[in-house]
N, CA, C and O atoms as a Maestro MAE file, in Angstrom:
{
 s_m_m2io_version
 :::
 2.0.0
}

f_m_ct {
 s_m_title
 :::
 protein
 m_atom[300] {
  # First column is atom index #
  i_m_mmod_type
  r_m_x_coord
  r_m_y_coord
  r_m_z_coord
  i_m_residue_number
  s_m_chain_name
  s_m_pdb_residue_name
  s_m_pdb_atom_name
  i_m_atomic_number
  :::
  1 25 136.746 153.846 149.591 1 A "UNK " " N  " 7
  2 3 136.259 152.647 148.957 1 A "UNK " " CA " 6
  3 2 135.516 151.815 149.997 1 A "UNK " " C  " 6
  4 15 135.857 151.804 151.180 1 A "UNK " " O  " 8
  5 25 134.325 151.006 149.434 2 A "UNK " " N  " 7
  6 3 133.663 150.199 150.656 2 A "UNK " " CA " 6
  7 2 133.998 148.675 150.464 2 A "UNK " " C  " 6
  8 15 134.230 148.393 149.289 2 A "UNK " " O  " 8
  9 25 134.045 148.041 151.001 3 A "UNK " " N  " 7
  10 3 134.620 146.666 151.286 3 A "UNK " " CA " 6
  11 2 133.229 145.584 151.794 3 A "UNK " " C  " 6
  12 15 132.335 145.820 152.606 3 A "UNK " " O  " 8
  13 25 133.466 144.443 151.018 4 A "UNK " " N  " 7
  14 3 132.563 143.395 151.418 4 A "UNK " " CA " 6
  15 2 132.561 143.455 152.468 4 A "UNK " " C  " 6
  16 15 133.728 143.411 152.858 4 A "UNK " " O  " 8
  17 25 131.557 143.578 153.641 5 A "UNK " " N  " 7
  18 3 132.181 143.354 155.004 5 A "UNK " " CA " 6
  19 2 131.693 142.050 155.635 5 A "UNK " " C  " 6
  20 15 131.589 141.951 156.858 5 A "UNK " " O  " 8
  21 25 131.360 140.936 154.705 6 A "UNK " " N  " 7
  22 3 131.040 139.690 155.060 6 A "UNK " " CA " 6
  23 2 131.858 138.599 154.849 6 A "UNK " " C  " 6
  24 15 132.080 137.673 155.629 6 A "UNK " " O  " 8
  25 25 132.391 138.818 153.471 7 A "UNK " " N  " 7
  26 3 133.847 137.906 152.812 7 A "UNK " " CA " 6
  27 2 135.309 138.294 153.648 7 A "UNK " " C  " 6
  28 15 135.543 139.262 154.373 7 A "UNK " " O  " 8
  29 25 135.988 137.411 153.343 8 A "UNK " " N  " 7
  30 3 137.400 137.577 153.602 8 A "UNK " " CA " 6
  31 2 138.409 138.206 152.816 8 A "UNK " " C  " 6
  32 15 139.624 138.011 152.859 8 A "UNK " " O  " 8
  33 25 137.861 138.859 152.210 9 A "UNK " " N  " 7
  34 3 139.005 140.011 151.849 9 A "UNK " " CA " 6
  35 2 138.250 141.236 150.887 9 A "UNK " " C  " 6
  36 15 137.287 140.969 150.168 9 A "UNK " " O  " 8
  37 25 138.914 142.780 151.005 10 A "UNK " " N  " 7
  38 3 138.159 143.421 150.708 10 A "UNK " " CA " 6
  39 2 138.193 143.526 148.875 10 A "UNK " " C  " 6
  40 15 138.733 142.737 148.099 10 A "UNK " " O  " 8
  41 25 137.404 144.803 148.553 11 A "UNK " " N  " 7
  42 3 137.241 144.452 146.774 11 A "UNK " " CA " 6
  43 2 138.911 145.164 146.302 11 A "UNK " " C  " 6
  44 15 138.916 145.918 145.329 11 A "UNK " " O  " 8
  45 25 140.168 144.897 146.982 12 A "UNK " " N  " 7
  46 3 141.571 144.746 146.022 12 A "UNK " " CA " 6
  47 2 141.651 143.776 146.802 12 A "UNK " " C  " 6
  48 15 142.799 143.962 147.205 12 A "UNK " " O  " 8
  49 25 141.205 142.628 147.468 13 A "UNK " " N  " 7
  50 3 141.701 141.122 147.258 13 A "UNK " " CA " 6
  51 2 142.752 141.077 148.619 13 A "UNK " " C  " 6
  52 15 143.316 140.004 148.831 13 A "UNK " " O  " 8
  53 25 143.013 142.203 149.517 14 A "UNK " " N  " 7
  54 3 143.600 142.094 150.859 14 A "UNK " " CA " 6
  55 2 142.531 141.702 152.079 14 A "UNK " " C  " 6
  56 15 141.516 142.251 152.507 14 A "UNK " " O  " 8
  57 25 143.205 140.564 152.406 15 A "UNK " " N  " 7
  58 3 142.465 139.795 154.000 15 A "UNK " " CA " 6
  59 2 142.031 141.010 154.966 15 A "UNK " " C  " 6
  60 15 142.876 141.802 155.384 15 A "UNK " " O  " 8
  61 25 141.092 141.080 155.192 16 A "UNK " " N  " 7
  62 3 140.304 141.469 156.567 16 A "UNK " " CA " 6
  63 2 139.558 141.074 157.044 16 A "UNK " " C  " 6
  64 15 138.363 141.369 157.026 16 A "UNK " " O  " 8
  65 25 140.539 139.698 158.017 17 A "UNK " " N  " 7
  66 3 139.528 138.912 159.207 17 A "UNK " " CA " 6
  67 2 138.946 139.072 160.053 17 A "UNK " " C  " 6
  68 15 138.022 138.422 160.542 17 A "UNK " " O  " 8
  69 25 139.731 140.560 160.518 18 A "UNK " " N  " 7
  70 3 138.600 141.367 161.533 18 A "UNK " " CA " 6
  71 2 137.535 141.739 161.054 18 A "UNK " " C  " 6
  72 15 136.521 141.575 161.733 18 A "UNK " " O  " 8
  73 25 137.458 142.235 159.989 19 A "UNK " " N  " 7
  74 3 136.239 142.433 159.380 19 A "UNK " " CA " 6
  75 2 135.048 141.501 159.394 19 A "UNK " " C  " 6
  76 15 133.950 141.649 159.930 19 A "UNK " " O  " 8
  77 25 135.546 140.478 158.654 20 A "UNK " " N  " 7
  78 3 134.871 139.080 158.897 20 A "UNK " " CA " 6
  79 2 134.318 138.086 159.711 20 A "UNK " " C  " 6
  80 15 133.343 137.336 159.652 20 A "UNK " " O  " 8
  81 25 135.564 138.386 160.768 21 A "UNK " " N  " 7
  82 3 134.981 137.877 162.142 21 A "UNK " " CA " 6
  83 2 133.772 138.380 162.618 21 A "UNK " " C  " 6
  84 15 132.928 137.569 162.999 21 A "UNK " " O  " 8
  85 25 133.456 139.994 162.682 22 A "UNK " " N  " 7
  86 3 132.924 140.703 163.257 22 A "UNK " " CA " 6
  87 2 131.627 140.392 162.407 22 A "UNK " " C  " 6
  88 15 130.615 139.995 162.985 22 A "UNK " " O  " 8
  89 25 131.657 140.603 160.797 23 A "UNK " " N  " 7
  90 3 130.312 140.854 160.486 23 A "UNK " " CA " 6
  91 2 129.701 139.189 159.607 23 A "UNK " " C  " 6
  92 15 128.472 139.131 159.572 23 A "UNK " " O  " 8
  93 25 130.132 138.461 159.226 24 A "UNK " " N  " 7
  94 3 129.568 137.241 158.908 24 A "UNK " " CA " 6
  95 2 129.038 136.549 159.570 24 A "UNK " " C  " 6
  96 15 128.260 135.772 159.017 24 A "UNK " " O  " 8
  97 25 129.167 136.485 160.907 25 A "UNK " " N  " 7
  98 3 127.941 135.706 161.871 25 A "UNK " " CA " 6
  99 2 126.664 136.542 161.869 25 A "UNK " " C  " 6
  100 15 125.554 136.041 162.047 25 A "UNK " " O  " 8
  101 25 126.872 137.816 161.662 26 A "UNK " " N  " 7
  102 3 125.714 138.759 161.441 26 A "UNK " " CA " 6
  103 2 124.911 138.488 159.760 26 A "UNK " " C  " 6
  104 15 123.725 138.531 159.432 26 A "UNK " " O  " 8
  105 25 125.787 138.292 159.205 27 A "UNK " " N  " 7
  106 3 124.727 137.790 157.817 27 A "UNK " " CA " 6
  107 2 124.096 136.596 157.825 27 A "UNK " " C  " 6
  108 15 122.993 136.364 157.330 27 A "UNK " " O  " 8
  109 25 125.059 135.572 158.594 28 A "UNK " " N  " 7
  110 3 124.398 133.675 158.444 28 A "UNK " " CA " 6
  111 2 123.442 134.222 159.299 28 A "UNK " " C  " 6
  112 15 122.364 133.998 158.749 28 A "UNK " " O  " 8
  113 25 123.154 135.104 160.850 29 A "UNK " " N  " 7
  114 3 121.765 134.803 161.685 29 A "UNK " " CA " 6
  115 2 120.891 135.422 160.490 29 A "UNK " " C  " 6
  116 15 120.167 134.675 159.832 29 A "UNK " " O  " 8
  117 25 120.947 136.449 160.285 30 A "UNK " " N  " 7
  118 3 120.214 137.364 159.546 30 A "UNK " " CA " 6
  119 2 119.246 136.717 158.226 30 A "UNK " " C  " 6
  120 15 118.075 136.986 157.960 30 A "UNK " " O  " 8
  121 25 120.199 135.765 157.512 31 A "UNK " " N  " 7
  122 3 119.456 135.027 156.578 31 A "UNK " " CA " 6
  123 2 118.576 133.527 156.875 31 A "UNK " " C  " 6
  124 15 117.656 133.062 156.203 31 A "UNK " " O  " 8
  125 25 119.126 133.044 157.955 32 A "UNK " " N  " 7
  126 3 118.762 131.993 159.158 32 A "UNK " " CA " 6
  127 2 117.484 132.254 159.455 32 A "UNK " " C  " 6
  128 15 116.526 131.485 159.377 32 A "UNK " " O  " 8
  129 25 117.513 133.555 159.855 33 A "UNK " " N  " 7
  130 3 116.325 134.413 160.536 33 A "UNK " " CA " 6
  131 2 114.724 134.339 159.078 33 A "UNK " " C  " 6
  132 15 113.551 134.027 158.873 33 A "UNK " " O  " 8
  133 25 115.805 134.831 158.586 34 A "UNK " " N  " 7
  134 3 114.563 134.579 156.850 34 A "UNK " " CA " 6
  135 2 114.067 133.560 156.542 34 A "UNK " " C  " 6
  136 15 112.866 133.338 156.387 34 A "UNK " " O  " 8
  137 25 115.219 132.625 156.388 35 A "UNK " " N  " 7
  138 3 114.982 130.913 156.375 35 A "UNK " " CA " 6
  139 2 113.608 130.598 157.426 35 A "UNK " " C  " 6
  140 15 112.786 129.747 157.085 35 A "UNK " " O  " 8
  141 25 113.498 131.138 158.338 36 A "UNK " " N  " 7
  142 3 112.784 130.801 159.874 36 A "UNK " " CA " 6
  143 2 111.373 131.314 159.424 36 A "UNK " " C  " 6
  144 15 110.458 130.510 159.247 36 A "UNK " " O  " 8
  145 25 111.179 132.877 159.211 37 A "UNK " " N  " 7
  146 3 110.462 133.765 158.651 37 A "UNK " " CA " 6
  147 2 109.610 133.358 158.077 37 A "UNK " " C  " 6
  148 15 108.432 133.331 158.433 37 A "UNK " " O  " 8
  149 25 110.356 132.735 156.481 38 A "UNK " " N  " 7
  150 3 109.610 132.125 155.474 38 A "UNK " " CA " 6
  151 2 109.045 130.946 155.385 38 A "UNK " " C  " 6
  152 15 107.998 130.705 154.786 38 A "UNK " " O  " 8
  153 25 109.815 130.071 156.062 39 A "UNK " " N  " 7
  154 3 109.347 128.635 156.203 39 A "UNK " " CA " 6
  155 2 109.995 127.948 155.347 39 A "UNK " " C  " 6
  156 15 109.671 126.780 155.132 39 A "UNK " " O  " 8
  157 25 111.305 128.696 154.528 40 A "UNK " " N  " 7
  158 3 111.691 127.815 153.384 40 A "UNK " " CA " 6
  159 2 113.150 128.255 153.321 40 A "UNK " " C  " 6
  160 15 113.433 129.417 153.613 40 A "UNK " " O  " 8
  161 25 113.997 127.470 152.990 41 A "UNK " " N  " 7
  162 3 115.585 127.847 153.000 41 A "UNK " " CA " 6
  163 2 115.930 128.597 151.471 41 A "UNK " " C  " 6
  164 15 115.796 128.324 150.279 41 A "UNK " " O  " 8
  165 25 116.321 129.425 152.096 42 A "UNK " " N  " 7
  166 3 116.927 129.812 151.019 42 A "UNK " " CA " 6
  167 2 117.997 129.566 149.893 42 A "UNK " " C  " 6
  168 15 119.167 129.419 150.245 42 A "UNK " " O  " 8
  169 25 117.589 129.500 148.246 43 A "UNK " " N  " 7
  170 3 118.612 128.725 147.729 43 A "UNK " " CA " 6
  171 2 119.681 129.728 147.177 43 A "UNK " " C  " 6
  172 15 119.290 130.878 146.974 43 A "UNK " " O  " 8
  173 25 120.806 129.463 146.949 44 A "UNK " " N  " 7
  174 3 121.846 130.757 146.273 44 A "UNK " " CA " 6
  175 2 121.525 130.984 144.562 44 A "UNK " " C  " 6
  176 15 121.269 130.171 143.674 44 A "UNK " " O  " 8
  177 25 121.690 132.708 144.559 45 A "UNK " " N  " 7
  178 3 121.819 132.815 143.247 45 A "UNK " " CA " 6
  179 2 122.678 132.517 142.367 45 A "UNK " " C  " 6
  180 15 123.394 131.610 142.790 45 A "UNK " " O  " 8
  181 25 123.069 132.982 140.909 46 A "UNK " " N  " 7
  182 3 124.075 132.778 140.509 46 A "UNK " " CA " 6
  183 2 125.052 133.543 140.559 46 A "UNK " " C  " 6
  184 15 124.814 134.750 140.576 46 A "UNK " " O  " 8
  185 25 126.600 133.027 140.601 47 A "UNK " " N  " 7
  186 3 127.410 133.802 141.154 47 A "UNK " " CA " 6
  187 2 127.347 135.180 140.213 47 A "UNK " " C  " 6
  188 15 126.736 135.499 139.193 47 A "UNK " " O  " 8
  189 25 128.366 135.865 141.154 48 A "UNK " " N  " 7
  190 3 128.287 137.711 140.630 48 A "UNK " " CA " 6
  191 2 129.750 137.541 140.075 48 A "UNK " " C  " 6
  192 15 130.333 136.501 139.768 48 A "UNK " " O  " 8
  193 25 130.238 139.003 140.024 49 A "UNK " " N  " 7
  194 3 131.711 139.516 139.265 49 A "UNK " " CA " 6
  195 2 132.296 139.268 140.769 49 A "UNK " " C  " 6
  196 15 133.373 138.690 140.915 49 A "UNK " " O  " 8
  197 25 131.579 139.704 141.809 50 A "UNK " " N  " 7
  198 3 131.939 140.002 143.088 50 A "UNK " " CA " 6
  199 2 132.068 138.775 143.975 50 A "UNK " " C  " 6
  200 15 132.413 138.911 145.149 50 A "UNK " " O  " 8
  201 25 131.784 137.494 143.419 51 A "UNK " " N  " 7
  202 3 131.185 136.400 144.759 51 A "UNK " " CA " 6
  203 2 129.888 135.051 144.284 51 A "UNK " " C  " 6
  204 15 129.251 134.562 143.351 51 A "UNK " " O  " 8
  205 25 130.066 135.010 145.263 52 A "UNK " " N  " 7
  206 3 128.923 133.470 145.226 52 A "UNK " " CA " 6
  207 2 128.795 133.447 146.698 52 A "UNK " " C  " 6
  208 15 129.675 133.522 147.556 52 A "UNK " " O  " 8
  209 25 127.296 133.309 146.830 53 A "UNK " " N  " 7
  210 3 126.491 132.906 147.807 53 A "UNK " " CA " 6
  211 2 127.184 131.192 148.154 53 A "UNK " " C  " 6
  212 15 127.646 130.451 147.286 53 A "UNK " " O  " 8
  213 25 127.091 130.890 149.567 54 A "UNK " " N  " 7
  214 3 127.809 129.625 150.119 54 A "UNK " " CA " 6
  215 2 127.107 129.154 151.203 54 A "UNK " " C  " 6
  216 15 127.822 129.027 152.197 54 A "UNK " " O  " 8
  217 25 125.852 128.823 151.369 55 A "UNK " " N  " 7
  218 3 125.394 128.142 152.896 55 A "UNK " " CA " 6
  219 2 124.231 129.361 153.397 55 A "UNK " " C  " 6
  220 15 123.036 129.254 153.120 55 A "UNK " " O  " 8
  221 25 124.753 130.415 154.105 56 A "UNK " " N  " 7
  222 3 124.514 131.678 154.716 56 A "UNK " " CA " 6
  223 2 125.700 132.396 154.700 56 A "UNK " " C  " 6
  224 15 125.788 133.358 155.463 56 A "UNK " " O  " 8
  225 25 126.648 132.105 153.961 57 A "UNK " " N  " 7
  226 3 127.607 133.389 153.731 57 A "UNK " " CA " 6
  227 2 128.027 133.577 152.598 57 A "UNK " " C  " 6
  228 15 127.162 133.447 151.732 57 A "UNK " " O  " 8
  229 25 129.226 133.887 152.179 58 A "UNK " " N  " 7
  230 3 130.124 133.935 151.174 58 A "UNK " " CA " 6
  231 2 131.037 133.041 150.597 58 A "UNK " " C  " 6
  232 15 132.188 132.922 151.019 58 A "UNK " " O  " 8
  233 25 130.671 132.533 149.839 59 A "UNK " " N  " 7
  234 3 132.396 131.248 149.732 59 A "UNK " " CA " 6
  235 2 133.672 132.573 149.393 59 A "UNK " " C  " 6
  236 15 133.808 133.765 149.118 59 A "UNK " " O  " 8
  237 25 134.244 131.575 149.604 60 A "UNK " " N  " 7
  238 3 135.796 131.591 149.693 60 A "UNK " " CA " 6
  239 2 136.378 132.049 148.220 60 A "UNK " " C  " 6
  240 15 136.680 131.143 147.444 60 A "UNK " " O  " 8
  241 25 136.481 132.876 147.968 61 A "UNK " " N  " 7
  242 3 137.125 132.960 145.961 61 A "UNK " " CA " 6
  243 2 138.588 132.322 146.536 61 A "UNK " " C  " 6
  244 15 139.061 131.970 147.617 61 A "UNK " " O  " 8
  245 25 139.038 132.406 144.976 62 A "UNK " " N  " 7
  246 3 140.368 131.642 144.590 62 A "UNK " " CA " 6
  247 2 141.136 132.938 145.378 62 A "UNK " " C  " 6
  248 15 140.953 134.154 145.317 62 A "UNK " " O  " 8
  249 25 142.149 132.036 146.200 63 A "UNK " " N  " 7
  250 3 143.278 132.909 146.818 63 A "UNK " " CA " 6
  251 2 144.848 133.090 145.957 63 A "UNK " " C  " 6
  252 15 145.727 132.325 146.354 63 A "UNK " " O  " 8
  253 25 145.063 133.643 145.302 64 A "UNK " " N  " 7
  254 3 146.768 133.813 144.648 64 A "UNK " " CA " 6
  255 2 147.652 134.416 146.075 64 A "UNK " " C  " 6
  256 15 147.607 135.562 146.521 64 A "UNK " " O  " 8
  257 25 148.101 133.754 146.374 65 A "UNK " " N  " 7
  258 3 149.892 134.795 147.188 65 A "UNK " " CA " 6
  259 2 149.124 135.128 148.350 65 A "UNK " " C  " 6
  260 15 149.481 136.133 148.964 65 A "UNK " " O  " 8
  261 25 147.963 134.366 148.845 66 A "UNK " " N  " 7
  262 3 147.562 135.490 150.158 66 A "UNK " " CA " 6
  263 2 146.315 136.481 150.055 66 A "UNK " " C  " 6
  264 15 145.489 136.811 150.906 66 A "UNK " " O  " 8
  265 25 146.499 136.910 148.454 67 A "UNK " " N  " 7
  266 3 145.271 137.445 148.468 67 A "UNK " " CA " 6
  267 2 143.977 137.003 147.450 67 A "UNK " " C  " 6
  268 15 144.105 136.098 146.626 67 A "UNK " " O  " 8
  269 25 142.742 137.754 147.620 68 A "UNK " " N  " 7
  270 3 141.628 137.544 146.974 68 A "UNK " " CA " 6
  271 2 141.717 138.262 145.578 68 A "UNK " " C  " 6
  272 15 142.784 138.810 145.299 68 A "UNK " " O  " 8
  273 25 140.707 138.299 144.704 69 A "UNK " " N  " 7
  274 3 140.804 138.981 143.543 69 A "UNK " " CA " 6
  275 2 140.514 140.204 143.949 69 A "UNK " " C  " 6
  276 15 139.963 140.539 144.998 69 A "UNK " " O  " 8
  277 25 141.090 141.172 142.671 70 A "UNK " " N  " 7
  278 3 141.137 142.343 142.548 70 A "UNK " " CA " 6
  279 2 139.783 143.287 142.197 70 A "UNK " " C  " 6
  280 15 139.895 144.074 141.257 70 A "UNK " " O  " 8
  281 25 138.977 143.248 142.661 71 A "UNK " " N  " 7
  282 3 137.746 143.619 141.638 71 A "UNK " " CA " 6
  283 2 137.140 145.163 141.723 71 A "UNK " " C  " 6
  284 15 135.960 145.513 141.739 71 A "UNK " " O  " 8
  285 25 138.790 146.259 141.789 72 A "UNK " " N  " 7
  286 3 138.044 147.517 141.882 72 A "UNK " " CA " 6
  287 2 138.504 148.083 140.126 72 A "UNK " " C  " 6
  288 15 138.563 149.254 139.751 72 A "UNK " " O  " 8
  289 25 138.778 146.825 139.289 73 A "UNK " " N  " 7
  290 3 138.268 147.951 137.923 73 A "UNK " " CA " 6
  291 2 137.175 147.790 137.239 73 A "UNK " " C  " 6
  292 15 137.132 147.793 136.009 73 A "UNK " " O  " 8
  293 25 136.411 147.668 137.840 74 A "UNK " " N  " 7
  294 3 135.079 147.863 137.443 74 A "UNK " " CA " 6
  295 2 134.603 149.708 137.763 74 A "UNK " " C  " 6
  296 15 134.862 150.276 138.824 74 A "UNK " " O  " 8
  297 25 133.822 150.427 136.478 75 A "UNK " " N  " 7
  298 3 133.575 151.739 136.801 75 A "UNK " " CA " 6
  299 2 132.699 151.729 138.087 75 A "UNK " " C  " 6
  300 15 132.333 152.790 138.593 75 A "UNK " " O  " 8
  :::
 }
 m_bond[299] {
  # First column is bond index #
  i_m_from
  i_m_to
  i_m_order
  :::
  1 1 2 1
  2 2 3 1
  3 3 4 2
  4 3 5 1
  5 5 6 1
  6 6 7 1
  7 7 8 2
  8 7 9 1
  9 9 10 1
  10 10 11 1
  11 11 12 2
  12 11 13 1
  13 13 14 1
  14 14 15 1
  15 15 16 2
  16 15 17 1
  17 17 18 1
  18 18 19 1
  19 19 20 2
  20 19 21 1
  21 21 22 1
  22 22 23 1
  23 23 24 2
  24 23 25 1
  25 25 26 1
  26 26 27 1
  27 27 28 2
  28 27 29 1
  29 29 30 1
  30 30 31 1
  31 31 32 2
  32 31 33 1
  33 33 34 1
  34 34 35 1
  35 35 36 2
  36 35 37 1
  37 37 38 1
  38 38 39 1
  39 39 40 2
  40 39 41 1
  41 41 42 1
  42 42 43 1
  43 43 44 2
  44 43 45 1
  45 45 46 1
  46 46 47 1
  47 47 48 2
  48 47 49 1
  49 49 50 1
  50 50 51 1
  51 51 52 2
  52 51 53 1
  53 53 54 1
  54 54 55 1
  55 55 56 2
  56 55 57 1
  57 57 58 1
  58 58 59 1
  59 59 60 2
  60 59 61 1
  61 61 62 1
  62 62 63 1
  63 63 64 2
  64 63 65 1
  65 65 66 1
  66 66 67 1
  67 67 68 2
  68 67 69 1
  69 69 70 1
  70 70 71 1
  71 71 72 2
  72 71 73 1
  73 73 74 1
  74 74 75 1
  75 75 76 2
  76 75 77 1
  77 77 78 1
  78 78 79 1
  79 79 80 2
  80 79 81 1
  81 81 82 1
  82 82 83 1
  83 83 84 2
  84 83 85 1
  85 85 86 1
  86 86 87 1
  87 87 88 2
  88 87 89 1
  89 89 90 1
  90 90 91 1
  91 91 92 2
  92 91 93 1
  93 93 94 1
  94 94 95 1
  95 95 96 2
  96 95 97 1
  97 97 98 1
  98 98 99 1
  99 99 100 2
  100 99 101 1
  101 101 102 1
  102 102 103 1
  103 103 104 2
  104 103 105 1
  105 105 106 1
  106 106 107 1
  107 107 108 2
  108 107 109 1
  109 109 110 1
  110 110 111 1
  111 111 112 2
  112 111 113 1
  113 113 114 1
  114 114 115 1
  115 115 116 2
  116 115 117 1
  117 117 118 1
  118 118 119 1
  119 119 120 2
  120 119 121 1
  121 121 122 1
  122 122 123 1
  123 123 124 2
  124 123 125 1
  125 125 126 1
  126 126 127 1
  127 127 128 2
  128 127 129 1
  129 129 130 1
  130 130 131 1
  131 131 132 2
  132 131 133 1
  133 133 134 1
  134 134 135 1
  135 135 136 2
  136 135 137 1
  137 137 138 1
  138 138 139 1
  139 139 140 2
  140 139 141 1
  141 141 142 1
  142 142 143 1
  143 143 144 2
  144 143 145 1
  145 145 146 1
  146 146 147 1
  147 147 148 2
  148 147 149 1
  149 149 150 1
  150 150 151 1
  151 151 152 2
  152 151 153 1
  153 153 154 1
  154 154 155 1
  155 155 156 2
  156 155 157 1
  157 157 158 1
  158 158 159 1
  159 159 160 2
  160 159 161 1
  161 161 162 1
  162 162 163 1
  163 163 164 2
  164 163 165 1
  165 165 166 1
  166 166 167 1
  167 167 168 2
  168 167 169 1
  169 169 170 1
  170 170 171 1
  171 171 172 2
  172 171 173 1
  173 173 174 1
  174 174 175 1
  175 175 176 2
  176 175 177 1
  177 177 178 1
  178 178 179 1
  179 179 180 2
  180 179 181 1
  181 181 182 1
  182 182 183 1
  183 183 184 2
  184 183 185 1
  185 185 186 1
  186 186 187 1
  187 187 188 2
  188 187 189 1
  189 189 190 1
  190 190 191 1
  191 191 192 2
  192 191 193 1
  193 193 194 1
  194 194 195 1
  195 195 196 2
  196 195 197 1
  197 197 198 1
  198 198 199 1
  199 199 200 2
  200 199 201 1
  201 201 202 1
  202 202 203 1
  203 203 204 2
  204 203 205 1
  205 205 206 1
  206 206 207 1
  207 207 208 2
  208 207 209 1
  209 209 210 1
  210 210 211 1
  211 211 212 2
  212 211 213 1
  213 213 214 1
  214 214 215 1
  215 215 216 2
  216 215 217 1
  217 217 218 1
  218 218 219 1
  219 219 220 2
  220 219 221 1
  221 221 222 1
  222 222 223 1
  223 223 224 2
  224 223 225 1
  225 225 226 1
  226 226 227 1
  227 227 228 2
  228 227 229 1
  229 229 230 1
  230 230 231 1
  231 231 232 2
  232 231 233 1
  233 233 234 1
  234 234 235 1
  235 235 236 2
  236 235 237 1
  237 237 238 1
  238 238 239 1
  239 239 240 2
  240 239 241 1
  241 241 242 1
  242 242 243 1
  243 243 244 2
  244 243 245 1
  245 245 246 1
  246 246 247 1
  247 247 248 2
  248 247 249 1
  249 249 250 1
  250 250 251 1
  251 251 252 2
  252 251 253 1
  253 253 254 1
  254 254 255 1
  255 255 256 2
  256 255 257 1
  257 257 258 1
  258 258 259 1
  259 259 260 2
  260 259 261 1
  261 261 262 1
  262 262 263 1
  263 263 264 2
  264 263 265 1
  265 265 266 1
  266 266 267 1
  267 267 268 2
  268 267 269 1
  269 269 270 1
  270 270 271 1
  271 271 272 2
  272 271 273 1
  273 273 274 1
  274 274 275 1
  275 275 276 2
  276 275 277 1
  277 277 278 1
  278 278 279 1
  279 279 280 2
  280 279 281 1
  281 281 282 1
  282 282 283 1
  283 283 284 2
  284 283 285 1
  285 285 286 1
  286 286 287 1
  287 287 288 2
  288 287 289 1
  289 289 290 1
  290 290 291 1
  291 291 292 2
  292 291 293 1
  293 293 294 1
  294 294 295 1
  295 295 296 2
  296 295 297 1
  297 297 298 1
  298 298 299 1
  299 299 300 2
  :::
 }
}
């Protein structure tokens, strides 16, 4: 299974901050970089099944018990 590797937790809703640590400063330069590129900031779309755009990263979904939502029953 592949895992957001920008959000804080993967798609069954378990924390991986290492993950996060490692690759979300790599998406905010990356879109920063576009922002720069284009001459114009970029605005967020509308949210998905998966997420919502937040600044240059990911917001935060609703946390239950520790974890994120569940979102591998989707085919």
């Amino acid at each position: 299974m592949f895992h957001d590797i920008w959000g804080p937790f993967d798609f069954r809703g378990l924390p991986h901050p290492d993950v996060e640590k490692q690759n979300a400063p790599r998406l905010a330069a990356a879109l920063q970089s576009l922002d720069a590129l284009l001459g114009v900031s970029a605005e967020p779309g509308d949210p998905t099944y998966f997420g919502s755009a937040e600044g240059h990263g990911v917001k935060i979904p609703e946390v239950i018990d520790g974890r994120g939502p569940d979102l591998t029953d989707l085919p």
